[in-house]
C-alpha positions as CSV (number, residue, x, y, z in Angstrom):
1,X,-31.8,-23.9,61.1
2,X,-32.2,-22.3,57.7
3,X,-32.4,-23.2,54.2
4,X,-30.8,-26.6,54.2
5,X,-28.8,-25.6,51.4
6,X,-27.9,-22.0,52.4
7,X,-24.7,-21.9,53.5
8,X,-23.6,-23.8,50.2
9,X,-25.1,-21.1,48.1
10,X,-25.2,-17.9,50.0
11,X,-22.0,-15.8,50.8
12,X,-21.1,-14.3,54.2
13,X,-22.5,-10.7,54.0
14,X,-22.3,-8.5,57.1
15,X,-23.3,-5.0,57.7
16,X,-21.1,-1.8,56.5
17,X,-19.8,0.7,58.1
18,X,-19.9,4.7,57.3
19,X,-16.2,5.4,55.2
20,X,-13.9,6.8,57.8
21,X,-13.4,10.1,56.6
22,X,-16.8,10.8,57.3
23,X,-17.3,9.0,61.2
24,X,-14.4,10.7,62.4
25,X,-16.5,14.0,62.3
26,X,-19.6,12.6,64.1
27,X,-20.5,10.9,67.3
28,X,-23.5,8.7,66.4
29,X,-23.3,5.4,65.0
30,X,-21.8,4.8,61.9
31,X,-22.8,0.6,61.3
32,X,-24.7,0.7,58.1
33,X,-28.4,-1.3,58.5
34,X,-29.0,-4.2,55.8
35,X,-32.0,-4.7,54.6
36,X,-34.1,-6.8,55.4
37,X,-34.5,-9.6,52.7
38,X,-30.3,-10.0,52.7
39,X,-31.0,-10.6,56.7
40,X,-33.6,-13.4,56.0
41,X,-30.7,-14.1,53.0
42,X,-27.8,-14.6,55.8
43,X,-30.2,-16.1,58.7
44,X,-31.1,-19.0,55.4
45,X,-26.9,-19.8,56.0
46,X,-27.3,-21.3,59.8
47,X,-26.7,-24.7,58.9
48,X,-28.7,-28.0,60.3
49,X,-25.1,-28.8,62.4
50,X,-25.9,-31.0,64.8
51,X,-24.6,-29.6,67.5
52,X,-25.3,-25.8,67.7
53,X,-21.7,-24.9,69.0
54,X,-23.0,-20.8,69.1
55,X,-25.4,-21.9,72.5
56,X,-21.8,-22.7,74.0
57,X,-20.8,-19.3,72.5
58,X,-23.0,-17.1,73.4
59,X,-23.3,-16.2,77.5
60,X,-27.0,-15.9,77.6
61,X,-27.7,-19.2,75.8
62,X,-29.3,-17.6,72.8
63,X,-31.6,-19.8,71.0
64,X,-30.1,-18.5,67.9
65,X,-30.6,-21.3,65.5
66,X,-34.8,-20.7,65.9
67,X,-34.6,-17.2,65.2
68,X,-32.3,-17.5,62.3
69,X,-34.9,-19.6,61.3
70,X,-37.9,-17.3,61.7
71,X,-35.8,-14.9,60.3
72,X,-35.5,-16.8,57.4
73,X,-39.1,-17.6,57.1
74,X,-39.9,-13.7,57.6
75,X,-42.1,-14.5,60.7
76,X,-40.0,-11.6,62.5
77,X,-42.3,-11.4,65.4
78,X,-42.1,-14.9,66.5
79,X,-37.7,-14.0,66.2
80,X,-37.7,-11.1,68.3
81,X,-40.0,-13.2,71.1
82,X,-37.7,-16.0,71.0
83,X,-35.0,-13.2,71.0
84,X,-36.1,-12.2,74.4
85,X,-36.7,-15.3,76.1
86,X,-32.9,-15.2,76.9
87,X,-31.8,-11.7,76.5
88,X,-33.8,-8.5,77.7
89,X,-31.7,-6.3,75.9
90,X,-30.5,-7.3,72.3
91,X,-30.1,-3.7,70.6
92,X,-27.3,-3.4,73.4
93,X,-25.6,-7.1,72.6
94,X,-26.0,-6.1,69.3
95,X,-24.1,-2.9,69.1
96,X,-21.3,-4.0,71.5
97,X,-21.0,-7.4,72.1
98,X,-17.5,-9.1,70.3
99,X,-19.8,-12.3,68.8
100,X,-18.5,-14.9,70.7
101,X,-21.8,-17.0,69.0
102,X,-19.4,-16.3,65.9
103,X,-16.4,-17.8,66.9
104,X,-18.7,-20.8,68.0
105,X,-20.4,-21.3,65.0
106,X,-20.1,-24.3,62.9
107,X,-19.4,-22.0,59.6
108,X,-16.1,-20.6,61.2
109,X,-13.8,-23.5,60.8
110,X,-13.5,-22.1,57.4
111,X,-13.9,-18.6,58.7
112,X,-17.4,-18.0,57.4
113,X,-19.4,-17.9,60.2
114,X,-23.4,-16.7,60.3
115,X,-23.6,-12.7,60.8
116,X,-25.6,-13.6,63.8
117,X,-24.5,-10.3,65.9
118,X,-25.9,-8.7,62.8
119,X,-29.2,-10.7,62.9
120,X,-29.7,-10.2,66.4
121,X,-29.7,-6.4,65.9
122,X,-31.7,-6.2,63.2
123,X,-34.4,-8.5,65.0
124,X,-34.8,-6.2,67.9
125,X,-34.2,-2.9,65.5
126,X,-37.2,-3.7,64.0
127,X,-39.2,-4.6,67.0
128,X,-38.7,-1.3,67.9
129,X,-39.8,0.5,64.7
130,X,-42.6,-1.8,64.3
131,X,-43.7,-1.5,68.2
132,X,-43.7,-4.9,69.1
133,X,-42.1,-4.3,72.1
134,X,-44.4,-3.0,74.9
135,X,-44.2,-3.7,78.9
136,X,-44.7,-6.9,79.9
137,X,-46.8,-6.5,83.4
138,X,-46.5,-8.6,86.1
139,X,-49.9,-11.1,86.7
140,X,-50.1,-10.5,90.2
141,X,-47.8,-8.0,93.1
142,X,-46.3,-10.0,95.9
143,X,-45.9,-6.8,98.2
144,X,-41.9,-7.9,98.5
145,X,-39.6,-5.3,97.7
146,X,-36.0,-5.6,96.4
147,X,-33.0,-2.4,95.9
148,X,-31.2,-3.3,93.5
149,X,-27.7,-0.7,93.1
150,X,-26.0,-0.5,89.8
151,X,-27.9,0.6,87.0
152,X,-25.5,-1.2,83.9
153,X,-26.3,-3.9,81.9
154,X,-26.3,-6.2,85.4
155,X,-29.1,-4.1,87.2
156,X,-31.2,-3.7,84.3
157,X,-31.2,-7.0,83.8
158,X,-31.6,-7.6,87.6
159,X,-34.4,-5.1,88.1
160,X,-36.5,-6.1,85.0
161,X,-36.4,-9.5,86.0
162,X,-37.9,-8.8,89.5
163,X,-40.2,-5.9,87.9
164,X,-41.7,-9.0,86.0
165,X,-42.0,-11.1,88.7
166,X,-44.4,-9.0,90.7
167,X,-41.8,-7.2,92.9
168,X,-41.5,-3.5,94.1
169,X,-37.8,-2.8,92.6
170,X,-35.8,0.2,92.9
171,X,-32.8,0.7,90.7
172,X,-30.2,2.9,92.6
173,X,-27.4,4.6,90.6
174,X,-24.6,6.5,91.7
175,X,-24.1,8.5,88.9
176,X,-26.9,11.4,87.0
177,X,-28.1,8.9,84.6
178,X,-28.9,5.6,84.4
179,X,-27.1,3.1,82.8
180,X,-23.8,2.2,84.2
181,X,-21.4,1.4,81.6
182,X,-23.5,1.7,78.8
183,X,-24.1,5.3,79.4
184,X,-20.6,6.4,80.5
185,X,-18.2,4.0,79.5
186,X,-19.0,3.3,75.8
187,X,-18.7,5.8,73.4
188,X,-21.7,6.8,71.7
189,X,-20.4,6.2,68.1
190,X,-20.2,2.6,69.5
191,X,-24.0,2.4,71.2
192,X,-25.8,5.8,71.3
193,X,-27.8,6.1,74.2
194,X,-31.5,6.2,73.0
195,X,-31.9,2.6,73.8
196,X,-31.0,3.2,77.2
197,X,-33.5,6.2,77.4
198,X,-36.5,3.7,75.6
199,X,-35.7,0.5,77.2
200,X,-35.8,2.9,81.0
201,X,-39.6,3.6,79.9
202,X,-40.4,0.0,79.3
203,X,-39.0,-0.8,82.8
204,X,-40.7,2.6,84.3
205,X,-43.9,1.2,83.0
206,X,-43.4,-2.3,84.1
207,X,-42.9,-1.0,88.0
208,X,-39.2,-0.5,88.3
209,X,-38.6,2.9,90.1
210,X,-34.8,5.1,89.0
211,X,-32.9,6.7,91.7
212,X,-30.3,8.6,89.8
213,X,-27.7,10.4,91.7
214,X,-27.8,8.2,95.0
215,X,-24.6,6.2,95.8
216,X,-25.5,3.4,98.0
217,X,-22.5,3.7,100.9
218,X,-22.3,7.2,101.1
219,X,-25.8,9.2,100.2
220,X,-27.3,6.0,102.0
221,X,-25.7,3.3,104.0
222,X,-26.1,-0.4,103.2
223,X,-27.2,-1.3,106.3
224,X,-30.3,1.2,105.5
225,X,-31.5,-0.4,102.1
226,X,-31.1,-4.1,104.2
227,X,-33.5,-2.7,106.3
228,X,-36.1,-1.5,104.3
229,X,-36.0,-3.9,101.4
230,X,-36.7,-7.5,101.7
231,X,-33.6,-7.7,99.6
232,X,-30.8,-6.0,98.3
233,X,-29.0,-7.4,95.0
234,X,-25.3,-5.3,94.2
235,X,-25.3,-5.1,91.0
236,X,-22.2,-2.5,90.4
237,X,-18.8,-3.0,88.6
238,X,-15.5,-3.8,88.6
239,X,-14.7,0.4,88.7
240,X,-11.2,-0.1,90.2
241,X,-8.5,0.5,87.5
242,X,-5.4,-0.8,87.1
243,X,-2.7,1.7,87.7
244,X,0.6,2.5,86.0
245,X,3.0,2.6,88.6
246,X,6.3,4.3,87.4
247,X,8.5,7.4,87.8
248,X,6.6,10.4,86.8
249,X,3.3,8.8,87.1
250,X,2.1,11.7,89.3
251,X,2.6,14.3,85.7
252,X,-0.6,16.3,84.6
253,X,-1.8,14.4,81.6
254,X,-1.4,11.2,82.7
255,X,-5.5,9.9,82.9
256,X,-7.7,6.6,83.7
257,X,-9.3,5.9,80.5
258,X,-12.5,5.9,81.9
259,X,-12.2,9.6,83.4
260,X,-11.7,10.1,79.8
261,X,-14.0,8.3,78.2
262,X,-17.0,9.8,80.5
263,X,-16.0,12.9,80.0
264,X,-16.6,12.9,76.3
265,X,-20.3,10.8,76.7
266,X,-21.5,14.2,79.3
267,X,-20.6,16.3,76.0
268,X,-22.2,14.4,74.2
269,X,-25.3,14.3,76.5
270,X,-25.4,17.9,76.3
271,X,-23.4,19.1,79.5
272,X,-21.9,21.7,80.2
273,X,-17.7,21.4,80.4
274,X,-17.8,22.6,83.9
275,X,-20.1,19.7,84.7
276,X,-18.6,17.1,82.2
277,X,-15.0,17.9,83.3
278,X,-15.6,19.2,87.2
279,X,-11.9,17.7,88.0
280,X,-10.4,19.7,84.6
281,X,-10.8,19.2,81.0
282,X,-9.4,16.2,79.3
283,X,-9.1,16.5,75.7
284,X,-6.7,15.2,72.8
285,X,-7.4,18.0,70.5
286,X,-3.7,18.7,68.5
287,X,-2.8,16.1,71.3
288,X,0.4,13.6,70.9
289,X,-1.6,10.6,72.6
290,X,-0.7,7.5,73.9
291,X,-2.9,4.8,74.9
292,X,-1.5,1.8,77.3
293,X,-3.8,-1.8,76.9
294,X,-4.7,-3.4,73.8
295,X,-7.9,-4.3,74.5
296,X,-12.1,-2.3,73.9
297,X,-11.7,0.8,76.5
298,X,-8.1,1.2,74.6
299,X,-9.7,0.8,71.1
300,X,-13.0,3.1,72.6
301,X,-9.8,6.2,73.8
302,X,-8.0,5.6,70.4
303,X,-12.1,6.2,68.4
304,X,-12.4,8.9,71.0
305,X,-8.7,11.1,70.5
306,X,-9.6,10.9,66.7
307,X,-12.5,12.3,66.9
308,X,-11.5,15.0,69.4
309,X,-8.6,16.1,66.7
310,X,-5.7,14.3,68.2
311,X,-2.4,15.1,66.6
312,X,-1.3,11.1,66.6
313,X,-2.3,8.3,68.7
314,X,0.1,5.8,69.6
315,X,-1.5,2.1,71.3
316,X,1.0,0.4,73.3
317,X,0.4,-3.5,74.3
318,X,2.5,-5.4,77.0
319,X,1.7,-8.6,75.4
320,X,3.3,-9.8,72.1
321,X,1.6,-9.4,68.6
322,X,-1.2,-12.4,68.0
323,X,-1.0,-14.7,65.2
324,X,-3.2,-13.2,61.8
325,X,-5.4,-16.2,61.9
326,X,-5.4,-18.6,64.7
327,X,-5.3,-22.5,64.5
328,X,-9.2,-23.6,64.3
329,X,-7.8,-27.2,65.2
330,X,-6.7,-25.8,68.7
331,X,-9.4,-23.0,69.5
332,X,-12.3,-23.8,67.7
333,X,-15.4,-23.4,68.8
334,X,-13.6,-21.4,71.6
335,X,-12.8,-17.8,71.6
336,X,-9.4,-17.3,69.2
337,X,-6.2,-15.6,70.6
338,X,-5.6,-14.1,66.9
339,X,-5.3,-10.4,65.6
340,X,-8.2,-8.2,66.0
341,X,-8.6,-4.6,64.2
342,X,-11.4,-2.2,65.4
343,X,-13.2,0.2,63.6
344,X,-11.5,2.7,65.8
345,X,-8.3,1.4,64.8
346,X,-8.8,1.2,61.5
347,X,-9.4,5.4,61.9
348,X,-5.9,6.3,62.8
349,X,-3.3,5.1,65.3
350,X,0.2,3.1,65.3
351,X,-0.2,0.0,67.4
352,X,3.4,-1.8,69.2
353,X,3.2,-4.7,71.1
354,X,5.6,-6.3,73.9
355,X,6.3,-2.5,75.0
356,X,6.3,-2.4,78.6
357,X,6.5,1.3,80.1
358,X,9.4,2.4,82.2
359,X,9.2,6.6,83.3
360,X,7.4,9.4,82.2
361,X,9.4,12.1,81.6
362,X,7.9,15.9,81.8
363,X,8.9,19.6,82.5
364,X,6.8,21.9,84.4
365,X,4.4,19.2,85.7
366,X,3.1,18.1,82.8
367,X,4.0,15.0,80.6
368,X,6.1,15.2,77.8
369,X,7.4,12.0,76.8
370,X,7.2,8.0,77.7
371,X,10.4,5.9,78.5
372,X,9.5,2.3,77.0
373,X,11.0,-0.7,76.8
374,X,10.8,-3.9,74.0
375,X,10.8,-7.3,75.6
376,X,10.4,-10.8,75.1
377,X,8.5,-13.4,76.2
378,X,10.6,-16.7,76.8
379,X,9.9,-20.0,78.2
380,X,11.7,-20.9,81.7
381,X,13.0,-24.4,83.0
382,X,9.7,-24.8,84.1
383,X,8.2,-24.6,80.8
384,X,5.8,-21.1,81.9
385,X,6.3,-18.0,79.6
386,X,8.5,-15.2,81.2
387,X,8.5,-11.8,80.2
388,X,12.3,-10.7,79.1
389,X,13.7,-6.7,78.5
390,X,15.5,-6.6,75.4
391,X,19.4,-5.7,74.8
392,X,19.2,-2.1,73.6
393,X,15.5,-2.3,74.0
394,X,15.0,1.6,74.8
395,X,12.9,4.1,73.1
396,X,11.2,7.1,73.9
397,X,8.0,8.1,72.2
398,X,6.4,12.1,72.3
399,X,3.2,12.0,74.4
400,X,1.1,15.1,75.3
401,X,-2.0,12.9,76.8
402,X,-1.7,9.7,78.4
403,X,-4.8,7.3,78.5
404,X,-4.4,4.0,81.0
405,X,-6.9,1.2,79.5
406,X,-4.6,-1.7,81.4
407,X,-8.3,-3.2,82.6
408,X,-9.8,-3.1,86.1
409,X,-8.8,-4.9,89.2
410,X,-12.3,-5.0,90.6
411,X,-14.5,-3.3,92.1
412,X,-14.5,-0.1,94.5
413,X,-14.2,-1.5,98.1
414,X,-14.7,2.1,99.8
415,X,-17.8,2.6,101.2
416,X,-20.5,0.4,100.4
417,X,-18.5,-2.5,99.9
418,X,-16.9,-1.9,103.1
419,X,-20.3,-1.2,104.9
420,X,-21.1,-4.7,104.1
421,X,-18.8,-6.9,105.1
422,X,-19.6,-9.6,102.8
423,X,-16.7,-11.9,101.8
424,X,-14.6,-11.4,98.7
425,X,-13.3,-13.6,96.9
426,X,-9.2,-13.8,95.7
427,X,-9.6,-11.1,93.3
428,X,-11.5,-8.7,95.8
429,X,-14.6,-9.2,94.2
430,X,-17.9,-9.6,96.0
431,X,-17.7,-13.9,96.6
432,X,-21.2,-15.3,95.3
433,X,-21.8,-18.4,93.6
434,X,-23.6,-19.1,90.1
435,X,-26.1,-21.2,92.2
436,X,-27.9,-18.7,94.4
437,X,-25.4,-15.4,93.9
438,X,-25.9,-14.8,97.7
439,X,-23.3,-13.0,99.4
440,X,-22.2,-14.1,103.3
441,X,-24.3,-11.4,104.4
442,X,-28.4,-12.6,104.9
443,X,-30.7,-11.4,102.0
444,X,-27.7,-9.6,100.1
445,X,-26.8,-10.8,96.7
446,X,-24.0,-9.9,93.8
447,X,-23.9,-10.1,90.3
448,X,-21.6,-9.1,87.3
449,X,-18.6,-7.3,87.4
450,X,-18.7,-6.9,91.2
451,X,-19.3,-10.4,91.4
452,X,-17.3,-12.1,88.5
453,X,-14.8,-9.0,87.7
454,X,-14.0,-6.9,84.7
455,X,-16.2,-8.7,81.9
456,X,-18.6,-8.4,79.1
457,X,-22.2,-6.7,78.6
458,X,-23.7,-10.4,77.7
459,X,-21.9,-11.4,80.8
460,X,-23.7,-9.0,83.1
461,X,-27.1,-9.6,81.3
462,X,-26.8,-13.8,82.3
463,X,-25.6,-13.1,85.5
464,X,-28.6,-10.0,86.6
465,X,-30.9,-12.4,85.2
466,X,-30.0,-15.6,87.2
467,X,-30.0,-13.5,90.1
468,X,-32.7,-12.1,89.6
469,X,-34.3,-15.5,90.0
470,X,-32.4,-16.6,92.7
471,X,-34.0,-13.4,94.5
472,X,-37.3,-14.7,93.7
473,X,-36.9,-17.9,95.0
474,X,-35.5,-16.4,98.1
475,X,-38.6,-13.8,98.6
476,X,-41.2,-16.8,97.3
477,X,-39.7,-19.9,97.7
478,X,-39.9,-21.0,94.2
479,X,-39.0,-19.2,90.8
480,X,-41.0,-18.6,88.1
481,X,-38.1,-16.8,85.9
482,X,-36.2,-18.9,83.4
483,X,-32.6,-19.5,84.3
């Protein structure tokens, strides 16, 4: 805990943001650092509660209520070690994670929770600037050596784990770069990708070996890597999107949201358009945009279009319109069904809900407009909510660019997947258990969105980490690596 008295006499303060006028034009970060004697101010809120509800909240099991209290005593070093102990990357959980802790904590029944995202940030922030963070060598080499393929959030995780444990790792990534997700999916005005670049040398100099630009299935078959590695861990994700199947879904202009999205992080990377955009350009520039799903890759196409000069943007959501505030008496300390506005959002877009898309209409091949439909949801005999079409429910709405961010229906089954033959679960994901995250194929594990489907970055940090254990125990019969 903090000050005992804090949260009675110190207001909610969280970090600012750049005015949006000015962060439409750029594509770095625009969250505003506090300084540090107001973090020490907000970590003195987290209050002696009893029960720390933000454990339950938060998917690595931060031990957040000790380093709000080293925060709060300024013994910052000691916060960012505890930090650590449960999450080997905070400056990414920091930048993009939505704060479940914060829905958890004790302080939001009366919506005024601890800035705890904000904390952890800073925490690891200035670990960095101060250079307490260094490679943290194994004691001894066991001579075992583990593949692990998918270099996101999971494999990091995965592969620093292992590195730390003694074991010769290889990271394997399909893509030029390494970082999965984090380098290609999120938008670099989100999470710029320096921390990726400085957290790769920490893991170079702890042992773990890149292989950029080697897809596992097809450069190199499976069967391969279970041959020359004591183990292989699949670490990929959930990379299978869902589609829009209507009339007129075959128009140019109509675009996966991550084809999209990628696109822009190469730019901004420095490449070349021909080698950003080798399938053709996607831009919004003077665009009439539409973007289908309500959730962070739509919000990450909406932050994207403005800043490419889109001529409007247009979200559409299937589901209906949540409630402003949600009823703490029912959710809390869950996460909250309740309205949610993003800072891309909040730069420029209309936003409908229970719209449901019916054609795309176009002329010469290319798509001109969207055929929609308003519905609503009403219960049946049974009692289960049924989506209805509304009498006179039609309207058509100008699109240029089309942008599908309906989520992902798991992950990529050609090739290495298939090469495999491990099991999959219901959902076509990889089947593994929390327990041991082995697969049904000898020495061949799964973790995050392969393994659990379309998910969060916290998410795929637990699970790389517990597998990463369960590896070890596999290779040495016990486990040294926390859980």
């Amino acid at each position: 805990m903090g000050k005992p008295t804090g949260f009675l006499e110190i207001a909610r303060q969280d970090r600012g943001y750049v005015k949006v006028e000015a962060r439409r034009k750029t594509w770095t970060e625009f969250v505003q650092p506090m300084p540090y004697p107001e973090v020490g101010r907000q970590a003195a809120r987290c209050m002696d509660c009893g029960i720390p509800f933000c454990h339950q909240g938060c998917p690595v099991n931060n031990l957040i209520p000790d380093w709000n209290n080293l925060v709060y005593r300024d013994q910052w070093k000691a916060a960012l070690d505890s930090l650590h102990s449960t999450n080997n990357f905070p400056e990414f959980t920091g930048r993009v994670c939505p704060a479940p802790c914060e829905a958890s904590c004790t302080l939001n029944i009366d919506d005024n929770p601890v800035t705890i995202k904000t904390i952890e940030c800073m925490i690891v922030d200035r670990g960095w600037d101060e250079g307490w963070i260094a490679p943290v060598l194994p004691s001894r080499r066991t001579g075992k050596r583990v593949a692990v393929v998918g270099s996101g959030p999971a494999g990091l995780a995965c592969a620093q784990q292992l590195a730390r444990a003694g074991h010769g790792v290889v990271l394997f990534e399909k893509h030029d770069r390494i970082g999965g997700l984090l380098r290609y999916g999120i938008p670099d005005f989100k999470m710029e990708k320096a921390p990726i670049d400085r957290r790769m040398t920490q893991m170079a100099a702890e042992g773990v070996e890149f292989r950029a630009g080697v897809e596992v299935g097809v450069a190199v078959p499976l069967k391969v890597l279970l041959e020359e590695y004591d183990a292989v861990a699949l670490t990929g994700g959930a990379e299978a999107p869902r589609d829009l199947e209507v009339p007129g879904r075959e128009l140019q202009g109509i675009h996966f949201a991550m084809d999209f999205l990628t696109q822009q992080n190469k730019r901004v990377a420095g490449d070349d358009e021909r080698k950003a955009a080798p399938q053709g350009v996607i831009t919004a520039k003077d665009k009439h945009v539409i973007v289908i799903g309500g959730g962070d890759t739509g919000s990450d196409c909406i932050g994207t279009s403005v800043r490419q000069g889109a001529a409007s943007i247009v979200q559409l959501e299937i589901m209906p319109k949540p409630p402003e505030k949600e009823n703490k008496g029912l959710s809390w300390p869950d996460w909250p069904l309740r309205l949610r506005t993003s800072s891309s959002q909040e730069e420029g877009c209309e936003r409908d809900w229970s719209v449901v898309t019916k054609r795309a209409i176009g002329a010469h091949g290319r798509v001109e407009a969207l055929e929609c439909m308003r519905t609503e949801w009403v219960k049946d005999a049974s009692g289960r909510s049924q989506m209805k079409e509304m009498a006179d429910g039609e309207f058509r709405l100008r699109a240029d660019l089309v942008l599908l961010a309906m989520g992902f229906v798991g992950p990529r089954r050609a090739g290495m997947i298939e090469q495999s033959g491990a099991a999959l679960d219901s959902r076509g994901n990889v089947k593994a258990d929390v327990d041991n995250y082995r697969t049904s194929v000898p020495r061949l594990f799964a973790a995050g969105d392969m393994r659990r489907g379309q998910s969060l970055v916290v998410w795929a940090i637990r699970e790389g980490r517990q597998c990463a254990r369960a590896v070890d125990e596999l290779l040495m019969g016990r486990s040294d690596l926390p859980r």
